[in-house]
C-alpha positions, -999 to +999 in steps of 0.1 A: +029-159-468+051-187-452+045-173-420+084-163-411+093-130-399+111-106-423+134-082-419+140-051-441+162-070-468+137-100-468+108-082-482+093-098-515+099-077-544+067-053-549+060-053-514+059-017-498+076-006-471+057+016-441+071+049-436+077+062-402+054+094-397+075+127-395+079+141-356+060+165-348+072+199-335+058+228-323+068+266-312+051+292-287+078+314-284+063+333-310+032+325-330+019+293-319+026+266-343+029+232-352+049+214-377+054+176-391+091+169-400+095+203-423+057+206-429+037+230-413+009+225-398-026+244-400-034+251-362-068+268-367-087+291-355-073+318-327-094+301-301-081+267-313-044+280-312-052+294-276-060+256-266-034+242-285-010+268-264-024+257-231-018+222-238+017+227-249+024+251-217+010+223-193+043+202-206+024+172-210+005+174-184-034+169-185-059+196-184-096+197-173-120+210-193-129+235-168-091+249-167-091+252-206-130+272-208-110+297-176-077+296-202-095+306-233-124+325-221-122+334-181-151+351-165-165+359-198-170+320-211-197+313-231-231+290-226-211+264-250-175+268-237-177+230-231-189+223-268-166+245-281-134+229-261-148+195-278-149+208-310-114+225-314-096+195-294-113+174-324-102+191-351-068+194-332-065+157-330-072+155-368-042+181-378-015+163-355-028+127-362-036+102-336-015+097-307-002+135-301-040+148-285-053+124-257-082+124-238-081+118-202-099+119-171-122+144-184-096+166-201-069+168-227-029+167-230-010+169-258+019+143-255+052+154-272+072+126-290+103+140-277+118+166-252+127+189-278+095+191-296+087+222-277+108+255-285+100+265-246+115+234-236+143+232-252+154+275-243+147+257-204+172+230-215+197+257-228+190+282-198+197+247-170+230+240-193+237+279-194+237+285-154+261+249-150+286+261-171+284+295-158+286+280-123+316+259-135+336+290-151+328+281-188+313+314-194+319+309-237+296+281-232+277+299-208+268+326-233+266+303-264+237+282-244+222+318-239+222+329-273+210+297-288+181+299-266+174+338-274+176+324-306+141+306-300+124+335-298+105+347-332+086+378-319+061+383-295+051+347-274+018+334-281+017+362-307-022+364-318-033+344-291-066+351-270-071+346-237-062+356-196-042+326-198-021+334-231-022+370-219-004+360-187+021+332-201+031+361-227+038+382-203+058+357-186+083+347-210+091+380-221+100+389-188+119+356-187+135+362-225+145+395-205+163+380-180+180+354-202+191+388-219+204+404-192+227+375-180+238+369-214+249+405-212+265+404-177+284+373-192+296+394-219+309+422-196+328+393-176+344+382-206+354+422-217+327+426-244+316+458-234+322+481-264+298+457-282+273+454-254+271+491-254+245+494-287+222+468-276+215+480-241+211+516-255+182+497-278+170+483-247+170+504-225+150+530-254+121+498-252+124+496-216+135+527-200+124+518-159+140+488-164+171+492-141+188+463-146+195+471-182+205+504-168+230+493-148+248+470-173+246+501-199+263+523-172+291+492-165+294+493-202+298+525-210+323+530-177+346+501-191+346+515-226+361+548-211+327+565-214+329+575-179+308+609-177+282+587-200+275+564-174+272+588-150+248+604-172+231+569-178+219+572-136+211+610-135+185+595-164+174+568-145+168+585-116+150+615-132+127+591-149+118+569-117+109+600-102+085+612-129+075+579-140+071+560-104+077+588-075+109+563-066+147+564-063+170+537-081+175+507-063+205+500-040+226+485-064+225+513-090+232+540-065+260+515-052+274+516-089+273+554-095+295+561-063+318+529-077+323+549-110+328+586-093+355+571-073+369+549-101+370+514-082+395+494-096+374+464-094+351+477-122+376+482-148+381+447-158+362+415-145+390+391-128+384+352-128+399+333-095+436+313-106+435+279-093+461+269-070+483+243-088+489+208-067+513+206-044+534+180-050+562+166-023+598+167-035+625+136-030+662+133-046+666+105-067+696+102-096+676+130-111+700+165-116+690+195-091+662+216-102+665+254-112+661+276-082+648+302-103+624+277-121+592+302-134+559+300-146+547+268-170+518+261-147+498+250-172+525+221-182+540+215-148+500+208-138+494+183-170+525+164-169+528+163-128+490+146-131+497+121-158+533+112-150+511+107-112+481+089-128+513+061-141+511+041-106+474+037-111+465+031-142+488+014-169+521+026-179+525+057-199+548+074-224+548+112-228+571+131-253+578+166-243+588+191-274+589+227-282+562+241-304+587+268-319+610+242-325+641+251-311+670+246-287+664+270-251+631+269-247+631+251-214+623+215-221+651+199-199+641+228-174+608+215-174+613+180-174+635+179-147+612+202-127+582+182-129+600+146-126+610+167-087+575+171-085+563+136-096+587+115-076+564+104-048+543+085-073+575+062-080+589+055-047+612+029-062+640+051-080+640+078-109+665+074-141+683+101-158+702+100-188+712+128-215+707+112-248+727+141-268+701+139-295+707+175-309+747+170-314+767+149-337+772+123-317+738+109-297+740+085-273+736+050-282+713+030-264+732+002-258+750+019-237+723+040-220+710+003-208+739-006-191+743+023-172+709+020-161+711-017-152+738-014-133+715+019-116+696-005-109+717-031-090+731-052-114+768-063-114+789-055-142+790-090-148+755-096-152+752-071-177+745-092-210+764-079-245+737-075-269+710-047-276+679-069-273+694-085-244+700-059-223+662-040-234+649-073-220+667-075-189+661-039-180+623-044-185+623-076-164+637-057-135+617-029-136+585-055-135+565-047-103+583-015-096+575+020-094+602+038-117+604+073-134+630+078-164+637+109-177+653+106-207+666+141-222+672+153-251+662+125-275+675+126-310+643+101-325+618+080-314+643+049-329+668+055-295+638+060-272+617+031-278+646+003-261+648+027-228+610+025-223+603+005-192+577-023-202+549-029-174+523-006-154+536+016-123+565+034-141+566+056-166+590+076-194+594+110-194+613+123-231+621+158-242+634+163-280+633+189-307+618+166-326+582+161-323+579+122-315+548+113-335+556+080-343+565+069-307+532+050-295+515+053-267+531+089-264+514+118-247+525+148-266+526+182-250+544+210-273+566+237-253+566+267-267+587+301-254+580+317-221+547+346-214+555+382-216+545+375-177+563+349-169+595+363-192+597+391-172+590+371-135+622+344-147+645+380-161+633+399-126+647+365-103+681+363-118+688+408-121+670+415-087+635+431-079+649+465-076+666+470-109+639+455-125+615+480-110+632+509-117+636+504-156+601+478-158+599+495-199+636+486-209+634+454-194+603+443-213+620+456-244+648+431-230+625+398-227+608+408-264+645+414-280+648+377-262+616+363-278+604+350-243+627+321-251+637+309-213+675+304-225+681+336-240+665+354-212+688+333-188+716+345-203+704+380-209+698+384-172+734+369-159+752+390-180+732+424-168+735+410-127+771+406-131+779+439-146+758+461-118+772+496-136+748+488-164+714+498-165+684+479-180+684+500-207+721+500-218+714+461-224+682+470-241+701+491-264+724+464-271+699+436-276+676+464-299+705+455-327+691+428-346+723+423-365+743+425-333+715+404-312+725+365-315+760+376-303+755+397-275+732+365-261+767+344-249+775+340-212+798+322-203+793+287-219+755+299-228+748+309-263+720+311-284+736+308-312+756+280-309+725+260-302+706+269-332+735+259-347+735+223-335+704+223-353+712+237-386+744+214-388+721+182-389+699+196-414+701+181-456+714+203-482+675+209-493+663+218-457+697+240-450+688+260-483+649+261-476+655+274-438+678+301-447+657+316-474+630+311-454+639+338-430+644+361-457+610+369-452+595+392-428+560+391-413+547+369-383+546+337-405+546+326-440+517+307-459+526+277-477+517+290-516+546+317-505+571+297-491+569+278-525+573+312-544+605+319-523+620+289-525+606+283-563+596+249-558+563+232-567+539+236-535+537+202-525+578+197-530+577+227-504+557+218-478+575+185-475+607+199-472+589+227-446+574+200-428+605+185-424+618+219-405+591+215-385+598+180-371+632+195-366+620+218-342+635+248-366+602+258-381+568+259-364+534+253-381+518+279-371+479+265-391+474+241-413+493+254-442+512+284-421+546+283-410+566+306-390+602+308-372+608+322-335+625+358-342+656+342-327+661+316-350+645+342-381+679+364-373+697+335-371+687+317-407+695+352-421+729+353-406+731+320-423+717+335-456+740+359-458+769+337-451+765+301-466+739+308-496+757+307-527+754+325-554+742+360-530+720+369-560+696+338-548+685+360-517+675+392-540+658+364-564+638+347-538+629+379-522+617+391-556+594+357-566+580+361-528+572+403-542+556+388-572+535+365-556+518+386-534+515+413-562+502+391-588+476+375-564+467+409-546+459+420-577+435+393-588+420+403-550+414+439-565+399+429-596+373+407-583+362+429-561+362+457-587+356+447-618+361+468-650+384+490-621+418+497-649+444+502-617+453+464-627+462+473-657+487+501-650+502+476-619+536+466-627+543+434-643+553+403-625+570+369-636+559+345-609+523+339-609+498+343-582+471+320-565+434+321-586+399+325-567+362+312-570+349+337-554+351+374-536+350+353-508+380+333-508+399+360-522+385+386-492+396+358-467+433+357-487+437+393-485+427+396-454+444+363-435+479+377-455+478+415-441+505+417-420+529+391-443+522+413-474+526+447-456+560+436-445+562+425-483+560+457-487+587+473-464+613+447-474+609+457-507+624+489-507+652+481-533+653+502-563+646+472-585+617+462-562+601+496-552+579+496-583+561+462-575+564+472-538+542+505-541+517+490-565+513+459-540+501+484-511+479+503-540+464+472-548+456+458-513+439+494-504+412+473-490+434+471-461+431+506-450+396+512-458+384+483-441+402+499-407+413+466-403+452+477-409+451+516-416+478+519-394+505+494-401+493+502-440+503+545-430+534+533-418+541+510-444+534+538-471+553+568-452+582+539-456+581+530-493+577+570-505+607+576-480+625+547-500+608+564-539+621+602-523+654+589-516+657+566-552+643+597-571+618+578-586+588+601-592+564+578-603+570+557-574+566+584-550+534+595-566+517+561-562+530+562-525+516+598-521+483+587-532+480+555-507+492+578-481+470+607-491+438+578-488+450+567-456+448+605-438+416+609-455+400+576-444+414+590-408+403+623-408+433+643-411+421+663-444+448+691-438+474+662-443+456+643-470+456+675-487+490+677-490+495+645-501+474+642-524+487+676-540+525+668-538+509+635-554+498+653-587+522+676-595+546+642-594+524+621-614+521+649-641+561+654-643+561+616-645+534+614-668+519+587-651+475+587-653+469+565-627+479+588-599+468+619-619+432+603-618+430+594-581+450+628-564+420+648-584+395+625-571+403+627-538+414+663-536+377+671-549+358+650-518+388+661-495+375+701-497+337+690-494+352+677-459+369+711-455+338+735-466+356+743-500+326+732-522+340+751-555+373+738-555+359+705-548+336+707-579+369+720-599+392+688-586+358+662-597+351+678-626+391+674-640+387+638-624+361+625-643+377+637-672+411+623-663+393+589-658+373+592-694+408+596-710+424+565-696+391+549-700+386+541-668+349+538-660+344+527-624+370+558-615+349+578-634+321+566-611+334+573-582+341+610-596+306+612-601+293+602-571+318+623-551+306+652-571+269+643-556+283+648-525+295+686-537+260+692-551+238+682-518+258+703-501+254+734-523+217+728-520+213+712-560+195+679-542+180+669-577+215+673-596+228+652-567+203+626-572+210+626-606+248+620-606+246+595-578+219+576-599+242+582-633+273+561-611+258+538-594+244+525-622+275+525-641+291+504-615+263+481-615+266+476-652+305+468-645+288+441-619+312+460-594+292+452-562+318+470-535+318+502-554+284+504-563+275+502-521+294+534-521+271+546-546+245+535-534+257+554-500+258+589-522+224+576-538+208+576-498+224+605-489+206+625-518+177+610-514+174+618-473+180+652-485+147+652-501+124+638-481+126+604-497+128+583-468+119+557-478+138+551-507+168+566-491+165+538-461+163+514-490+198+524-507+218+526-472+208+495-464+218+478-495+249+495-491+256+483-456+253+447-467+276+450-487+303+466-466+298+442-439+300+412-469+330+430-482+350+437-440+354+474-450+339+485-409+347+519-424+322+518-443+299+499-427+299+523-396+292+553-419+263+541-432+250+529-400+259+571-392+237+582-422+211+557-411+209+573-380+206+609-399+177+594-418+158+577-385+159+612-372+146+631-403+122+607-403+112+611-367+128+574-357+149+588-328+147+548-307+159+538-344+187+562-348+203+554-313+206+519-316+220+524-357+241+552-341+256+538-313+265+508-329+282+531-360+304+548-333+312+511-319+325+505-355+340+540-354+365+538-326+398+531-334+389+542-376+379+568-392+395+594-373+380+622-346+362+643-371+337+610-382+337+602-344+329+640-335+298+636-364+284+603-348+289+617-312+264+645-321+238+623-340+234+600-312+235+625-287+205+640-310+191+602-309+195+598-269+177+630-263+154+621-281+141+591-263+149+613-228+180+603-222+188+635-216+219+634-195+233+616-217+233+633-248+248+658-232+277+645-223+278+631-257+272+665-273+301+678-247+327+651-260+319+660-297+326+698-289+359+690-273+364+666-304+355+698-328+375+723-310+405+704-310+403+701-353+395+733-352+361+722-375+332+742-385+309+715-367+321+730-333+290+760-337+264+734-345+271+709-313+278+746-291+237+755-302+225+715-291+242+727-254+228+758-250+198+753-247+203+728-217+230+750-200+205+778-196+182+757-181 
């Protein structure tokens, strides 16, 4: 060697370089174990793991040998507990390598390489960071610290373990895990996550039943999910089983939350979080124009820009560019500005500039001339004012060197006439509104304005009209300040035109505004108008933007992806999103998400009103509309099929000309479908033109998954009642039969079966006289599992049976499946359990042949059913669960929710009854809000089977008494079963 140090890159070739040793880690919040890096670690023997544990729960600290013999052995250590403690910390040391085992003062510590080595240690770090940003009002982070540390947890702590220590530190942190739990759960009741919170508590409370403080969060659950009588029911429990159990009453606060909930305190119904107060900030006239009397709301913004126009005089000088997110003229930026430059003006003592740079009209202001108004604003003589551009910038900076100065320059056309009006040195400040978002303007603090609150809509509409009008006619004047689209300048002039015409009433202007052909003229007042500032806008826009806006609104839906837009302006998608990007600078277009756009319903009526009027030739708007159709039809449909392969309803879809998008996955083409409901929905209604209705009805066939996810069933009801209304009224049978069929699916999936009946009927007697299969298949199939609903088991086998041979005809193998597993269903309940077996077995495996994985979990759901039916647990268990995977992979909460349901029906057969509340409390969780009342009714009585089972007795009967009321109202057969579960508690 030549004696030099080396670094890393100056090693000789050959020479070998000494690997750091992996950290160690190590875990007691379940079996007690060690790991290097990703390696684990051989701990020993249970008495060696029991010293390991009390070396890790000392923290570091050291531990005499006489505290380890009373930690593994106690009074029962043997002759050789000394020996023994020698021998285990020695083979210890030789596991985790030298350094981590020490010897000290006549004991042993284990010395972690770093804080987090210890999964206790870093739940305490989480629980510390939990309570700070629970004390600080952050309760997301709050609850995310909580979880993560819950997370550490893997089983029982210390699991295996001997010893009176390890008996006691168990004991310990599971009471501590507990109470992690429990404020994890208040934080979610805070936060208004008490449907969810309800299935967890019932599990816990099954484990831990004289645990009150799990009681009282169910009973503050259940109370805030409407479940009033349940809570109540939740403390006539408690208290029964404290009596039996403990010979004691419930604890103050439990008894203080039962009289809460009998007298329905308003302060339980929803948590409430404290408002802060914003700053109070003095007011002094400068050349700034007056502020709005009437100003309203904005706290948010007035509080940001009031604190960094402020922070200007202390730190350097600062640039902020004020714009509206929805991109449009009225939404209050001027209002704003002007209010908060009031507000800031005691920060810049030495004057505040104003000056309307006319950005948005033909002719802005030039800033030449802006420079020598202000120079001679401030002080100097028209003399003195030099000629030139540059001249001038540099004599107004100059000046405004060592001063405090505000300038409020409004309504900016670009950053290009802003940048010579911006003072130069620290202690003043710039404040800019435009419709155009200033980007490139450096230094800039952006802040993006969009329209008003419902709240604050209604506050700024209530000033101007009077209190006592608005109070009288609250509903119409909501419906006002919506028909306004919470812009500020529409409201404004909404509101002057009802106060000075006092024989109106709220409604009649309602009425007027509901119009959305008539709206964008009825908002003019005087020299206000809505209209006439979009169209400042629009006038400055190219002949590509002017033709990309106005077919843009075309569309209906809350915004528009970009792959669309491109469809419905037939462009190539990156030509479009420049040119929608460009909108969007204008302040005409917002970007909703990277890759979503969407207009302000304001400026949507008005780019139609320019549709109809400047787009030439008209047949361009029925084009565009059609490629937009196509689009969502040709890529739903690709949704369908890769969901359902070998499924033939793509083949019988009608035929499209503009292409769709292509997917990798399920996945991607779940999150599609899903991330485009609403736009393709309203697809759907604007399609109701005879030469669209075709495509239009297949597109809501094809994106079913909408309605049996219960993610949409409503809007997708609605949206089929339209288009068969639109096939009724074109006379187009086979239209109207595919509409039937949707529709007829929809009142199934929500338990209207009377309804779906109908449907589905009407749909097959058109589909016959059109002679169209696809329909004729599916009205069979789902009259045939419609009357097992409805008791009617023969005419259900008759509907399946001409099904399956519908589906064979056309071909169709997976409907044929789901014919066949329906017809299970039919045979289980007739009492043939091994024809039912059969069947289910005979299509599930033909959809597994077809690879059709979302199908197949419905057979698999017939499969289970069957199965419980004969005693086959455990291969029944195996089935449901495979099929609720797969529903929750696939969104469809219908489903997933029912087979929680039949899990629940299986836990009970199988004598499971903890099992079966928690599976069916959380299905009737999923089951609010879908499914209908029947389905609810069904899970009401299994959980109330369930809770009774685990003595909650009070409780299941008021959740036997809800399902009665649910029966009796449908008039259903189930009414007599739920009617025996009560009797034998009301004779008590």
């Amino acid at each position: 060697m030549d004696g030099r140090p080396r670094v890393p890159e100056q090693r000789r070739p050959g020479s070998a370089a000494v690997a750091e040793p992996a950290a160690l880690r190590f875990g007691v919040l379940g079996p007690v174990r060690a790991w290097r890096g990703g390696e684990s670690l051989n701990t020993g023997s249970p008495q060696q793991r029991a010293l390991l544990a009390a070396l890790l729960l000392r923290e570091g600290r050291t531990a005499t040998a006489a505290e380890l013999i009373d930690a593994l052995w106690g009074t029962e250590a043997p002759s050789q507990a000394l020996a023994a403690v020698r021998t285990y910390a020695s083979r210890l040391r030789k596991v985790l390598g030298p350094g981590a085992l020490v010897s000290e003062s006549g004991g042993y510590a284990v010395r972690a390489p770093a804080p987090d080595a210890l999964d206790l240690a870093t739940a305490q770090e989480l629980a510390a960071g939990a309570e700070k940003a629970r004390a600080a009002g952050d309760l997301g982070r709050a609850r995310e610290a909580l979880n993560r540390a819950l997370a550490l947890w893997d089983g029982e702590p210390l699991a295996g373990v001997p010893g009176p220590y390890a008996q006691a530190q168990r004991a310990r942190l599971e009471e501590w895990r507990l109470q992690l739990l429990e404020s994890r759960l208040d934080m979610d009741l805070e936060q208004g996550c008490h449907a969810e919170a309800v299935s967890e508590l019932t599990a816990l409370t099954a484990v831990h039943p004289l645990r009150e403080r799990l009681r009282e969060l169910l009973m503050l659950a259940l109370y805030r999910s409407g479940r009033q009588a349940e809570a109540l029911a939740v403390y006539a429990d408690t208290r029964r089983l404290l009596a039996e159990e403990l010979g004691v009453d419930p604890r103050p606060g439990l008894r203080e939350l039962q009289q809460r909930i009998l007298q329905a305190d308003p302060a339980l119904a929803e948590p409430s979080a404290p408002v802060a107060e914003p700053a109070v900030v003095a007011v002094r006239p400068a050349q700034l124009p007056a502020s709005v009397p009437d100003f309203t709301g904005r706290d948010t913004f007035v509080t940001e820009l009031t604190e960094v126009l402020a922070s200007a005089s202390e730190t350097e000088g600062r640039v902020m560019a004020v714009s509206a997110l929805a991109g449009i003229g009225g939404v209050g930026k001027t209002t704003l500005a002007v209010h908060v430059a009031h507000r800031a003006r005691a920060a810049f003592p030495d004057g505040q500039l104003y000056v309307d740079l006319m950005g948005a009209g033909q002719r802005a202001a030039d800033p030449e001339t802006v420079l020598g108004s202000f120079l001679r604003a401030l002080g100097t003589a028209d003399s003195a004012v030099p000629d030139s551009l540059e001249e001038r910038a540099a004599l107004y900076r100059s000046m405004l060197d060592g001063r405090r100065v505000l300038v409020l320059l409004d309504n900016a056309r670009d950053a290009a006439q802003v940048r010579p009006l911006l003072p130069g040195t620290e202690g003043c400040a710039a404040l800019v509104t435009s419709r155009v978002r200033m980007v490139d303007l450096a230094g800039a603090h952006l802040v993006d304005l969009d329209v008003m609150s419902p709240e604050e809509a209604l506050s700024l509409f209530t000033k101007i009209v009077g209190g006592e009008r608005v109070a009288a006619e609250r509903e119409a004047a909501l419906d006002v300040v919506a028909a306004c689209g919470f812009l500020p300048l529409a409201i404004r002039i909404a509101a002057s035109r009802l106060a000075a015409r006092r024989t109106w009433t709220v409604a009649v202007l309602a009425a007027k505004l509901a119009d959305e052909r008539r709206r964008l003229d009825e908002l003019q007042a005087g020299d206000l108008a809505v209209k006439a500032t979009f169209e400042l806008g629009y006038g400055q826009l190219e002949p590509a933007q002017a033709r990309a806006f106005r077919l843009l609104g075309l569309a209906d839906g809350p915004d528009l992806s970009l792959a669309a837009a491109a469809a419905l302006l037939n462009l190539a998608v990156e030509e479009a999103e420049d040119l929608l990007e460009s909108l969007v600078d204008t302040s005409l277009l917002e970007s909703a998400a990277p890759g979503r756009y969407r207009f302000h319903d304001l400026v949507r009526l008005y780019a139609r009103a320019c549709a109809e009027r400047d787009e030439q030739p008209p047949g361009e708007r029925e084009a565009a509309l059609s490629r937009l159709l196509d689009f969502h039809l040709a890529t739903t449909a690709r949704v369908y099929a890769i969901e359902r392969p070998g499924d033939r309803l793509v083949d019988h879809l009608a035929p499209t000309e503009y292409p769709g998008l292509a997917f990798e996955d399920r996945h991607r083409a779940q999150d599609w479908l899903y991330a485009e409901a609403d736009c393709l929905l309203a697809c759907v209604r604007r399609s109701t033109r005879p030469d669209l209705l075709r495509r239009a009805v297949d597109l809501l066939w094809a994106a079913v998954d909408l309605t049996e996810s219960g993610a949409n069933s409503r809007e997708y009801e609605a949206t089929g009642a339209a288009v068969r209304a639109a096939a009724r009224a074109a006379a187009d049978r086979q239209a109207e039969a595919r509409a039937l069929v949707t529709l007829a699916n929809g009142h199934h999936l929500t338990g209207r079966f009377e309804l779906a009946d109908e449907e589905a009927t009407e749909a097959l007697r058109l589909a016959d006289a059109a002679g169209d299969p696809l329909p004729r298949c599916w009205a069979s199939n789902m009259l045939g599992i419609i009357a097992l609903y409805q008791g009617r088991f023969a005419d259900g086998e008759r509907h399946l049976t001409r099904a399956i041979d519908s589906f064979r005809s056309c071909g169709d193998r997976a409907g044929e499946a789901s014919a066949l597993c329906n017809l299970s269903r039919i045979r289980l309940a007739t009492g043939h359990t091994e024809s039912a077996v059969t069947l289910a077995q005979q299509g599930t495996g033909m959809y597994d042949d077809m690879g059709h994985a979302l199908k197949g979990a419905n057979g698999r759901y017939a499969l289970g059913l069957a199965l419980t039916q004969c005693g086959r647990y455990d291969q029944a268990a195996d089935r449901l669960q495979e099929a609720l995977a797969v529903f929750r992979d696939s969104r469809q909460r219908l489903w997933e929710g029912m087979s929680l349901f039949r899990l629940a029906e299986l836990d009970l057969a199988a004598g499971r009854p903890a099992r079966a509340a928690v599976n069916a409390e959380t299905a009737l969780a999923l089951l609010r809000g879908i499914g209908g009342d029947w389905r609810r009714g069904n899970a009401l009585t299994v959980l109330g089977r369930a809770l009774n089972g685990i003595g909650q007795i009070g409780r299941a009967q008021v959740c036997w008494q809800e399902a009665l009321e649910i029966f009796e109202a449908l008039d259903a057969s189930e009414a007599d079963d739920v009617r025996a579960l009560l009797q034998p508690r009301a004779a008590v």
